[in-house]
C-alpha positions in Angstrom: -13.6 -49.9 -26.0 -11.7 -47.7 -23.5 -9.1 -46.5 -25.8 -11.8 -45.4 -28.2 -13.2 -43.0 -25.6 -10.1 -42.2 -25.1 -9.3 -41.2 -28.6 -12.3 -39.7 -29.1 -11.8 -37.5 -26.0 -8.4 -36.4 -27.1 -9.8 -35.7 -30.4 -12.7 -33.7 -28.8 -10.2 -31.5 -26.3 -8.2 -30.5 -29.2 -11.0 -29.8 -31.2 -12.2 -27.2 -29.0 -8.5 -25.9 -27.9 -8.3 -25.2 -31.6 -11.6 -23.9 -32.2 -10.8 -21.3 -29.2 -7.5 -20.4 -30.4 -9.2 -18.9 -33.6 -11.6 -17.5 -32.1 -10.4 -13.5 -32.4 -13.1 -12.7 -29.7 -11.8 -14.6 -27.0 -8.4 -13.9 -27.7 -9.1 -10.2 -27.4 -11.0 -10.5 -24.2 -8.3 -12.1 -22.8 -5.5 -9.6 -23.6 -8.0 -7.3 -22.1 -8.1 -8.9 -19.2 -4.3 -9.4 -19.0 -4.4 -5.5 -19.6 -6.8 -4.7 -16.3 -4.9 -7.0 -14.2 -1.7 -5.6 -15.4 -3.0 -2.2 -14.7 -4.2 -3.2 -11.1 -1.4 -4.6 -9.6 0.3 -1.2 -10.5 -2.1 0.8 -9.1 -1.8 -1.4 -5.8 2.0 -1.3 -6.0 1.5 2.4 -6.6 0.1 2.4 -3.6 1.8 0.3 -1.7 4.9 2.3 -2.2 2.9 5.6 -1.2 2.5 4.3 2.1 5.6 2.4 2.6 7.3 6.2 2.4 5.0 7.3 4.8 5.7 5.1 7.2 8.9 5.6 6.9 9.1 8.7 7.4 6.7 9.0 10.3 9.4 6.0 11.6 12.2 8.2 11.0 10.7 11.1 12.6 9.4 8.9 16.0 13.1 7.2 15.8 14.5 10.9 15.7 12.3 12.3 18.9 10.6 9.1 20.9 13.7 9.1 23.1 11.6 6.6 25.5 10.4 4.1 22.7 6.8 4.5 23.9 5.4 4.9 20.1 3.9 8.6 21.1 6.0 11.9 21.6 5.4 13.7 24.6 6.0 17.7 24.4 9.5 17.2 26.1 10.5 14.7 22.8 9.1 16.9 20.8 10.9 19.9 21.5 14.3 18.7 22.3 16.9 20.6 20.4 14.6 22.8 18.9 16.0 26.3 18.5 12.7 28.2 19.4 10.6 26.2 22.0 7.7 28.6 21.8 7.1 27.9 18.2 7.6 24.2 18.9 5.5 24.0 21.4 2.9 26.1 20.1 3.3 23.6 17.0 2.8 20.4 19.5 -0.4 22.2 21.0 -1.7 22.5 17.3 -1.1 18.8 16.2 -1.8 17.3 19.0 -5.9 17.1 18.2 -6.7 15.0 21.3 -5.3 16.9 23.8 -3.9 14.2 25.4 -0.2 15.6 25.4 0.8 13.2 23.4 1.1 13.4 20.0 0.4 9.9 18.5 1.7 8.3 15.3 -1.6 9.3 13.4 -1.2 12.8 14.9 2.6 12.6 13.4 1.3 11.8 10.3 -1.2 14.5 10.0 1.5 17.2 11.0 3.8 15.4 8.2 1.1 16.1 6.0 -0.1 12.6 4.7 
């Protein structure tokens, strides 16, 4: 008696894998499916790679001027080397929105333009 639920279970399972494997509909659904989740892990990696260069450049420039590794650039950092310090520091005053004198990594990446 068990193997002829068995058998008939088998038979039943391929039956239906069949019967879905004609079916044009559901084939067609699913390579639209395939095609949406195709299309959003691109967009994510899309962005993921937008702001994996965004960060690095904001890294590069805090590696460049945060002589004292305290993840903020204080006007001193910031113009270091510069050739005119009167622009540069005029520039500092104008990013650095919360007037803390400190120019954070957000305010880093709003003068980098991102």
């Amino acid at each position: 008696m068990k193997y002829v639920t068995y058998l008939f279970s088998i038979i039943f399972v391929i039956t239906t894998l069949q019967v879905e494997a004609k079916n044009p509909r559901n084939n067609k659904q699913k390579q639209q499916q395939q095609k949406a989740l195709a299309a959003e892990k691109k967009k994510e990696a899309a962005e993921r790679a937008k702001k994996d260069k965004i960060n690095l450049s904001i890294d590069e420039v805090m590696k460049n001027c945060d002589k004292n590794n305290d993840r903020s650039l204080t006007l001193e950092e910031f113009t270091h080397g510069s050739g005119d310090r009167k622009s540069a520091q005029e520039k500092f005053s104008k990013w650095n929105k919360n007037h803390d004198r400190y120019l954070s990594r957000t305010e880093v990446q709003s003068m980098l333009g991102f």
